[in-house]
C-alpha positions in Angstrom: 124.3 165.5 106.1 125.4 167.7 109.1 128.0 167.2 111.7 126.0 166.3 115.1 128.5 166.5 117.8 132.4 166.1 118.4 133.4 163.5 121.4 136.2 163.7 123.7 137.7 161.9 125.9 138.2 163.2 129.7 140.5 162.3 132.5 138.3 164.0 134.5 134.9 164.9 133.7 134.4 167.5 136.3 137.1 169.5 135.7 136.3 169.3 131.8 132.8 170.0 132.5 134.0 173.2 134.5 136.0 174.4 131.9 133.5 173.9 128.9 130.8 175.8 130.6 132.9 178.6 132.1 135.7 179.1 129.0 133.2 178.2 126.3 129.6 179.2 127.9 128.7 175.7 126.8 125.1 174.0 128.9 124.7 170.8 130.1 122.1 169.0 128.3 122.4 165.4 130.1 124.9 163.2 132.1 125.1 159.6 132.5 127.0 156.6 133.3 127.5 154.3 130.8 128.6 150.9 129.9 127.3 147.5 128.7 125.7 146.3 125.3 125.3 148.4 123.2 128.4 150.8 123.8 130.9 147.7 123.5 129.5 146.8 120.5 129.6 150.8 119.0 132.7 151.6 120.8 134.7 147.9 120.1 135.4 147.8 123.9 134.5 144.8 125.9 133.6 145.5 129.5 133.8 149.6 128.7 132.0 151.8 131.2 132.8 155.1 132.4 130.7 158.5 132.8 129.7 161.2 129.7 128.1 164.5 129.8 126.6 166.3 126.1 127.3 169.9 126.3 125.5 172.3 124.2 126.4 176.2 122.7 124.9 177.5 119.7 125.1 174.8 117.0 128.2 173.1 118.6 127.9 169.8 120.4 130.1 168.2 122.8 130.0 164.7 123.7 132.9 164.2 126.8 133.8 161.1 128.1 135.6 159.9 131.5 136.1 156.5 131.1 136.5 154.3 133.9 137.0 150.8 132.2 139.6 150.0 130.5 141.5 153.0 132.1 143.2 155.3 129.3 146.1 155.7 127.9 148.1 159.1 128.4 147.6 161.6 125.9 150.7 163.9 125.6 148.8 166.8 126.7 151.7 169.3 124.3 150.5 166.6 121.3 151.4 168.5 117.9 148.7 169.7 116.0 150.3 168.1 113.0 149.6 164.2 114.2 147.6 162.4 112.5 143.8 162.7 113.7 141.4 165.5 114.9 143.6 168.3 115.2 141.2 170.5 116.7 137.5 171.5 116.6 136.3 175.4 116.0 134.2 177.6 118.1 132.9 181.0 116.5 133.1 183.5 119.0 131.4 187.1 118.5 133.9 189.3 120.7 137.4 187.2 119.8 139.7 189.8 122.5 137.3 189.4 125.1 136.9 185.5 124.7 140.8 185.6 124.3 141.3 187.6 127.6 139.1 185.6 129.3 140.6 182.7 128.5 144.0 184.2 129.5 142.7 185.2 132.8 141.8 181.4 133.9 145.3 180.6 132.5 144.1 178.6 129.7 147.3 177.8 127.7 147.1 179.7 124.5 148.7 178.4 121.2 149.8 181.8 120.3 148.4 185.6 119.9 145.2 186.1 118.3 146.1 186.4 114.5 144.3 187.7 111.3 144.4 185.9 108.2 143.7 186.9 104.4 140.2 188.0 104.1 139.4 189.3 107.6 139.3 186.4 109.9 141.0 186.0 112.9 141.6 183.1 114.8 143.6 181.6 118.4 144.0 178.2 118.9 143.7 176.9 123.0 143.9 173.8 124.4 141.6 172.5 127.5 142.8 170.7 130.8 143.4 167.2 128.6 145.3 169.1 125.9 142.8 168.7 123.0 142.8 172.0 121.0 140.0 174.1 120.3 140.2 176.8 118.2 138.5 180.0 118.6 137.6 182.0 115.3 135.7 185.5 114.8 134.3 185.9 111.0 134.4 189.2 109.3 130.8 190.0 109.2 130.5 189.6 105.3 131.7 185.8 106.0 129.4 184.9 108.6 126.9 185.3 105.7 128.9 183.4 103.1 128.7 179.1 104.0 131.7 178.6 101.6 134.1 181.0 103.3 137.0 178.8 104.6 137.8 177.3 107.6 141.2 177.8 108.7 
């Protein structure tokens, strides 16, 4: 089994769509409307339709979400990390300072500094326009190589 893509819900799929392919370099592999049978029935939401967009980078997936009926609730966009849920997905970068300088440029809020942990890897968590938190993590090289090194 592999993990296929992670779904988010947008306020506004523009913006988020912006941000994803200039912050992350993520691509846009399709865009749609959607709605009716058989996204009520997978979804539990009678009368749902909205907009989505599948971005693409490497081997991560993105599956965003603006949805237009029902409207959304809020989302505290400052939402702890600690609530219960997704508290973030991961994005392995290759140059972690530039990524993080990039990011600081745009004035993406950053969760802290960049910070190393035991065994080489160093890691910032970010949040995008919605406040969903990404984290961005550079591998030693001798990890990148190793599938049971752990995820932080």
């Amino acid at each position: 089994m592999n993990l296929n893509h992670v779904g988010i819900s947008v306020a506004d799929l523009d913006r988020s769509l912006r941000f994803y392919c200039e912050m992350l370099d993520m691509k846009v592999l399709y865009r749609a409307e959607f709605g009716g049978d058989p996204y009520e029935e997978v979804m539990a939401i009678p009368h749902v339709r909205g907009n989505m967009c599948v971005l693409k980078n490497g081997t991560i997936q993105l599956e965003l979400f603006q949805f237009d009926q029902p409207g959304p609730s809020g989302k505290n966009p400052d939402e702890p990390i600690s609530s219960h849920g997704i508290s973030h997905f991961g994005v392995e970068v290759e140059d972690l300072d530039a990524a993080y300088q990039r990011l600081a440029a745009a004035g993406v809020k950053l969760q802290s500094r960049v910070r190393e942990f035991q065994g080489g890897t160093r890691a910032v968590y970010a949040r995008d326009p919605d406040g969903n938190v990404f984290e961005l993590v550079q591998r030693r090289l001798s990890l990148r190589s190793n599938a049971h090194a752990p995820d932080i």
